[in-house]
N, C-alpha and C positions, 0 to 999 in steps of 0.2 A: 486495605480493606475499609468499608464505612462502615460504622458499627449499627444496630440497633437493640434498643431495650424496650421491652412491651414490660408498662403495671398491671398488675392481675387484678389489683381491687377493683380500680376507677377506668379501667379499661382504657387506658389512654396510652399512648402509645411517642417516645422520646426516638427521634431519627437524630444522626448527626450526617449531614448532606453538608456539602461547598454553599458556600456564601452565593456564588453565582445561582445554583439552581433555586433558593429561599427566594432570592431576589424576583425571579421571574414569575413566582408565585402571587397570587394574591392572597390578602389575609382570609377572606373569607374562605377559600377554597382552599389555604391549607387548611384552617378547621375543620372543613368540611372533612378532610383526610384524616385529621387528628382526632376527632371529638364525634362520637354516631347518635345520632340525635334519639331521645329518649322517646318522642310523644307520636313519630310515624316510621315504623317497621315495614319499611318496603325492603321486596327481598334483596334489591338488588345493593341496599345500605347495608343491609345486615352482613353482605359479604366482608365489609369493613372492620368486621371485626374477628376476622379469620387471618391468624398471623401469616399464616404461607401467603395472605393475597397479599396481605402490607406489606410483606419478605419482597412479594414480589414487584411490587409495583415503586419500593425502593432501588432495588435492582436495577427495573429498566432506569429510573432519573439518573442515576450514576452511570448507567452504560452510557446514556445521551451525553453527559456531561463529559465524558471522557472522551466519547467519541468529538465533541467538539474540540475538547482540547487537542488532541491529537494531531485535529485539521492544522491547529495553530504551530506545533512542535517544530521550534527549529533545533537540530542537531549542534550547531554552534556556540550555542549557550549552554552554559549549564543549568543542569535542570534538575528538579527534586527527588529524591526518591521514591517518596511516599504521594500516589498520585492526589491524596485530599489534602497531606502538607501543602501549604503555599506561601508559606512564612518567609522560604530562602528565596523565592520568585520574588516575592513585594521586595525582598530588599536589593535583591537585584535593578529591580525595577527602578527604586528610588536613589541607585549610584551609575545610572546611564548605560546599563547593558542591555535592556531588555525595552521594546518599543512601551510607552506608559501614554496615557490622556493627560496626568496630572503633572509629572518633571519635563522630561525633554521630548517636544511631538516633533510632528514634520516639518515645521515650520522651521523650527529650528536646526532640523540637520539640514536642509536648504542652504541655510545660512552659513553652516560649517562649509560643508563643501562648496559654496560659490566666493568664501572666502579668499584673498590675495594671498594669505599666507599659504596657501597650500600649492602655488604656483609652483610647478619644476624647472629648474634653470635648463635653457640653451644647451643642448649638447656640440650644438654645430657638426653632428652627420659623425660624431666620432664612436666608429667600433669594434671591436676586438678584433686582433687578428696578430696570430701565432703563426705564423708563416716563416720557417728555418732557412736557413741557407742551404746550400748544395753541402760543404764542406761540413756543416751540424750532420747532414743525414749520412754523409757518407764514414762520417767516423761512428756515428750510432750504431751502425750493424755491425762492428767490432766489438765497443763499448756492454751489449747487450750479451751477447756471448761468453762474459766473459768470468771464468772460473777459478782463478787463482790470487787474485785482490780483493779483501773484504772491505770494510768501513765499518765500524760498531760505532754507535753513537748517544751517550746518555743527555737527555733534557731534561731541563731543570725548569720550576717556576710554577704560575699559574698556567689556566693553558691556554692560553693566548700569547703567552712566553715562548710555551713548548711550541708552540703552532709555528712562530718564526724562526726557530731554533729547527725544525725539521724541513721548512724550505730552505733553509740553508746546508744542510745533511745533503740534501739531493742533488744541489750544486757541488758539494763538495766531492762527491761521489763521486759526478761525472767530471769533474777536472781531472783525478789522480783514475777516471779511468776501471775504477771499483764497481764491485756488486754493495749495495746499501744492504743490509741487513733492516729488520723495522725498527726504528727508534727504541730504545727503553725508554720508559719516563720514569725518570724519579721521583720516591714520596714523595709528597710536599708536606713536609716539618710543620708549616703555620696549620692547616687544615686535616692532615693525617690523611689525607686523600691518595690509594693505592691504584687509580685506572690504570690498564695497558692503553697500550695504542690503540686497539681494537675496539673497547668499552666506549672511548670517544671518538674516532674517525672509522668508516666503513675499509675495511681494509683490503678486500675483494677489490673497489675501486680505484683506492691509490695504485695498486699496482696494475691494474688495468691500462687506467691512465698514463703511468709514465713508462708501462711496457717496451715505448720503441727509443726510452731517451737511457734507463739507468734499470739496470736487473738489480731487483726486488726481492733476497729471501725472507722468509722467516727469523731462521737461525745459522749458525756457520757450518756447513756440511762436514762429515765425517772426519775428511781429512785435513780439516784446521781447528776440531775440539781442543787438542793434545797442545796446540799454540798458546802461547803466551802474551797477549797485545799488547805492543807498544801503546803506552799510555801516554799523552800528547794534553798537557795542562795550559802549555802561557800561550796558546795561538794569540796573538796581538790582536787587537782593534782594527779594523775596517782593512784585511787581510787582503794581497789583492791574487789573481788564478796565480801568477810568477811566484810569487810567494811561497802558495799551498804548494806547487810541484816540487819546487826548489827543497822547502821542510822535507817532506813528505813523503815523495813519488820512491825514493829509493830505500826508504824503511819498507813502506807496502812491500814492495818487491823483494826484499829480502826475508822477510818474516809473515807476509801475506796477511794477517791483520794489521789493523790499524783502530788505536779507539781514543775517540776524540770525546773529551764533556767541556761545559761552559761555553757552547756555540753564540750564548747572546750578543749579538752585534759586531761578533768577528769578523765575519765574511764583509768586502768592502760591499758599498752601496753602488758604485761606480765600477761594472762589468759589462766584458762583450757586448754586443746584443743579444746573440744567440742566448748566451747565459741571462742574461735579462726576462727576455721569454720565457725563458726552463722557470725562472721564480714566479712568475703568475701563470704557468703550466698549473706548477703545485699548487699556488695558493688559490687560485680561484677554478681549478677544475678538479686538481686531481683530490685536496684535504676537504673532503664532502664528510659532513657529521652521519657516526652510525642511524642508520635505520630508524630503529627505537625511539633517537635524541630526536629526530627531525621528524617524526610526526608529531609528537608532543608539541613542540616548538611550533609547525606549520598551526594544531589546532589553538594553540594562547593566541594567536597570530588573529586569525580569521575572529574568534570573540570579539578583538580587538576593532578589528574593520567593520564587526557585525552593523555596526552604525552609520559606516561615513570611514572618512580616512584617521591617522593618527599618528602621533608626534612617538619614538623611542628619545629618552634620557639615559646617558649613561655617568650616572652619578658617582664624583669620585671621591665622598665624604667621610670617607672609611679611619680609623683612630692611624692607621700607618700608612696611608697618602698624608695626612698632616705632620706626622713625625717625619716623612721621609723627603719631602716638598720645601720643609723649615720653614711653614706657614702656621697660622693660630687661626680656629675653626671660629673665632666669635659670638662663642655661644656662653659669656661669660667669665671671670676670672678664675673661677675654678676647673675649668676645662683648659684654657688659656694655661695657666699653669701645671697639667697634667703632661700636656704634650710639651712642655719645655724640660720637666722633669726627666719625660721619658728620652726624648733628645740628648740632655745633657750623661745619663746612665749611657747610651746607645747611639756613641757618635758614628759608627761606621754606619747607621742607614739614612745620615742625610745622604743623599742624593745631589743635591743644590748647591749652589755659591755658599761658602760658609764664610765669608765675609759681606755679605750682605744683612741689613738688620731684615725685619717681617716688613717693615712699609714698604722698603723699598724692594725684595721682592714682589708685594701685591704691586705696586705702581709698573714695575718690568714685565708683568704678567707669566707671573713664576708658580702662582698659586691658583688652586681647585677655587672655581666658585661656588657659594654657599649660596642653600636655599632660596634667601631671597635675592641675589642676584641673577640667580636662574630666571625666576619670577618677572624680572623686572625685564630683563633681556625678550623673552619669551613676548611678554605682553607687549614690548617695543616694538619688535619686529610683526607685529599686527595678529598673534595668534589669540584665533576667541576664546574668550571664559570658559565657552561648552566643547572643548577642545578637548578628547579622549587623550589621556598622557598614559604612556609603560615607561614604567621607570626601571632599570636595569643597576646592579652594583650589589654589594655590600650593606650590612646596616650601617648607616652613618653614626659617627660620633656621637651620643645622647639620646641615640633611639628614634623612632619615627618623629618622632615629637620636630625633632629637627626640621621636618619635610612641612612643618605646619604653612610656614611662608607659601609653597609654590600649591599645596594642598587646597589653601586658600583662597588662592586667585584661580587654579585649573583643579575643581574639584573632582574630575572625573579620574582619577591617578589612582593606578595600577601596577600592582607586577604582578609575576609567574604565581604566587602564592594568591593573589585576591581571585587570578580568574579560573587558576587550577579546580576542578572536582573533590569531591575529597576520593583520599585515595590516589592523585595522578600521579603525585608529585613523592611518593612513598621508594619507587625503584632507584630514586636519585638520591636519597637523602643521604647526607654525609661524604656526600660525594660534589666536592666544587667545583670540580673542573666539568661534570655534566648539565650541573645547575647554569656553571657560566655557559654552556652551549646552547643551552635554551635559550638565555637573555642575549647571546649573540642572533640566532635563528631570528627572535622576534621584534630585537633591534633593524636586522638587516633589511627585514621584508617590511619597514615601516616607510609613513608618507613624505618623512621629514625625521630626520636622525639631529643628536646633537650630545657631544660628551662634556662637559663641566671641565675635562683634564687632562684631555689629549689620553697618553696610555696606551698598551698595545691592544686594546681592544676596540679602543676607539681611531685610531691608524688602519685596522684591519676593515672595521668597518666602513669609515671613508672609501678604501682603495677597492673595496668590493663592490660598494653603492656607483663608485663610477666605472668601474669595468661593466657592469648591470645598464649604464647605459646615464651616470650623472644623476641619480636622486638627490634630491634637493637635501645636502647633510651641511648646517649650520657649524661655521667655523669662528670662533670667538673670539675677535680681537680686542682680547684683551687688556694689550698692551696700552692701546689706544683708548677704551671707552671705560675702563675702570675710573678715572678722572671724574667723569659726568657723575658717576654714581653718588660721588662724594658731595659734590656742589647743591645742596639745598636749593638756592638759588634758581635753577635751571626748571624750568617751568613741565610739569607731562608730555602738553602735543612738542615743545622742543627738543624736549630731553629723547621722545621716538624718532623726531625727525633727524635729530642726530646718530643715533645708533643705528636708524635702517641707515644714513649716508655710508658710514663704516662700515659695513657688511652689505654694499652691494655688490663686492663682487668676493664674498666669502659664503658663499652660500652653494656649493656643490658644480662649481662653473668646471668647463675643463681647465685644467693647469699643467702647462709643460714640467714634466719632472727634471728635465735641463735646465729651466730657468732658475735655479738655485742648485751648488755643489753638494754632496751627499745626500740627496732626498732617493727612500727607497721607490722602487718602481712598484713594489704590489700595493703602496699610499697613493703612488701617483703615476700610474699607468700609461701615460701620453709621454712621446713615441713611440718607446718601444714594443707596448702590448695593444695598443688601438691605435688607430688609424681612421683619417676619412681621403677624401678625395685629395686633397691640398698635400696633406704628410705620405699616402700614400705614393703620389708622384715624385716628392721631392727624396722620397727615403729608398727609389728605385735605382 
């Protein structure tokens, strides 16, 4: 509401109206509005001093003004509650969200988007195609039917952990020839986080989806409560179908459960084809985030684009990526010395060579990049100053403070929290595994992806960016360009000319997932899940 206050003495009369409508006034003729002239009494002045007319003649400037604004109203933005507040619009305005005269006009989103950097690599005609054998389908209409083999199966981790861990459920299913039951997920200890399946994936869909590959229940029907499952702990590393049958197939069948945990990275990467397909079945059609997640996520998305295109980071600076990497965050020797501590109390979460010292990891490119080598990378590869960034992850080590580097150079940096409403972000809170599903949604849908540290969120997101058809997702070599970094010596325009050389063909090209042994196929989908003309013919 605008308020107004009429004085009784001096008959003067205090309006609080928007800065725009003052402005379009002139002084005289607010006066004339505010102030009823003492020495000629026409009648048509003296109505000026009848509060219902002033009531009403504030009225109408506020209906005007609203009505204009209104015209202007994009739904993409966020926008204020109070329609005479405009306090949260100006600041809007002055961190690149909202079109301004005075920060970034049109000139300059020109500029963004006519940019090199925002170029999309070459797909060369490669795409998707899920096409089964005779021999897949004809054992499917068995496989689907089938009533007396179950699979229980608990997941463990973040949920991009779980996420690989339940395409591999579904393969495992359909080896041993099982009904899957839906994943359990397990709490996650670090974050207390209890989702089901359901809370985070559309569950109506997953089973829709792989309706004609592996039957889908709920829970185990009546007559396998009273069962006891065999519980199945050391499945080996990179497990291969001979294997699972051989364990497996004739426990199922005698005891009809079967319950498998700690799926991470068991299942071999080197499968079938058919079975290949079935893993980017799941990962990129049939594991679609609940309803709820993926509007949320679509709308950060769209704020994001509101401008022009824009970069996703998936920043991997978190206190246990550095404990677990056997890297030092560089942000001083009191940090420096926190995560050795923590290390040395908690050897079982390095991760990494522990006979390597810290250089010589950083030099192997073993270690998350920091702040300012994001920055410097970034700006190498020719992305402009007025470049929209979402940053995705964890808070880093030392607090945002940490991000001042890349803050600095790409001042428009965002995540889910800066572009959220208030209130959006309330049905997720405490809960990290839905938070991560936003930052995956609005990583995914960006113009240019790029993770700091590999990760299973950053694998899932490459392998979906090219199944989509090859968006330009920046891969970091930096095994090879951490060197330059170090070299003072090395001039700016060399030091870009050199880092774009390295990453001209790491920048979201296609890549045979054959041409190296164990690369999964939902990271790198070429052969067996897309196709163009050339592999299409050669793979008939």
């Amino acid at each position: 509401m605008c308020h107004m206050a009429v004085s009784k003495k001096k008959h003067q009369s205090y309006i609080s109206v928007p800065s725009q409508i003052i402005n379009s006034i002139s002084q005289s003729s607010l006066e004339s509005l505010l102030h009823s002239p003492k020495k000629k009494k026409t009648r048509s002045l003296n109505l000026l001093n009848t509060p219902r007319l002033l009531f009403f003649l504030i009225f109408c400037f506020c209906s005007l003004w609203m009505l204009k604004m209104w015209a202007k109203f994009d739904p993409k933005i966020p926008f204020p509650g109070q329609p005479c507040f405009i306090s949260r619009q100006s600041s809007l305005l002055s961190r690149g969200l909202l079109s301004s005269q005075g920060t970034v006009g049109r000139n300059e989103e020109e500029i963004v988007e006519k940019s090199e950097f925002w170029k999309q690599p070459d797909g060369m005609g490669f795409r998707p195609c899920l096409e089964f054998s005779e021999k897949y389908k004809t054992e499917s209409r068995g496989i689907v039917q089938e009533r007396t083999k179950y699979l229980l199966v608990v997941v463990s981790g973040g949920m991009n952990q779980q996420r690989n861990q339940i395409v591999d459920a579904v393969v495992i299913a359909r080896i041993l020839g099982a009904a899957l039951v839906v994943p359990i997920l397990q709490v996650n200890v670090i974050w207390g986080d209890e989702s089901e399946f359901s809370d985070i994936f559309d569950l109506d869909h997953f089973k829709s989806v792989l309706g004609g590959d592996v039957r889908i229940v709920n829970s185990l029907p009546s007559t396998h409560l009273m069962t006891r499952p065999v519980e199945e702990k050391t499945t080996p590393l990179h497990a291969s179908p001979e294997w699972i049958r051989s364990r497996y197939i004739r426990r199922i069948r005698r005891d009809g459960v079967l319950l498998l945990r700690g799926l991470d990275s068991r299942l071999s990467k080197d499968l079938p084809s058919d079975l290949q397909k079935l893993r980017c079945k799941v990962a990129f059609h049939a594991l679609r985030f609940a309803p709820h997640i993926t509007e949320v996520g679509n709308r950060l998305s769209e704020r994001m684009r509101s401008k022009g295109p824009y970069v996703a980071l998936h920043l991997r600076m978190e206190k246990d990526v550095w404990v677990r990497t056997g890297c030092l965050p560089g942000l001083g020797p009191e940090y420096d010395q926190m995560i050795s501590n923590e290390r040395k109390a908690r050897p079982k979460l390095l991760t990494s060579r522990s006979n390597m010292t810290y250089d010589q990891r950083k030099l192997a490119g073993l270690c998350p990049l920091n702040a300012l080598e994001v920055a410097r990378l970034l700006k190498a590869l020719g992305a402009p100053k007025s470049a929209r960034i979402y940053w995705a992850g964890g808070i880093p080590l030392g607090g945002k403070d940490t991000l001042l580097p890349l803050i600095t150079e790409f001042p428009h940096f965002y995540n889910k929290e800066d572009l959220a409403l208030q209130g959006e972000l309330e049905p997720f809170a405490k809960r990290a595994s839905l938070m991560a599903a936003i930052d995956y949604i609005v990583s995914e849908r960006s113009d240019v992806f790029m993770a700091s540290h590999g990760g299973n969120m950053g694998h899932a997101i490459q392998g979906q960016r090219a199944y989509a058809g090859h968006k330009k997702t920046i891969i970091p070599n930096k095994r090879q360009m951490l060197k330059y970094f170090m070299e003072s010596s090395v001039g700016e325009s060399e030091f870009s000319s050199i880092i774009q050389d390295l990453h001209h063909d790491s920048l979201g090209q296609p890549e045979l997932r054959t041409s190296k042994a164990g690369r999964d196929v939902t990271k790198y989908p070429i052969p067996e899940c897309m196709c163009n003309a050339t592999v299409a013919h050669s793979t008939q």
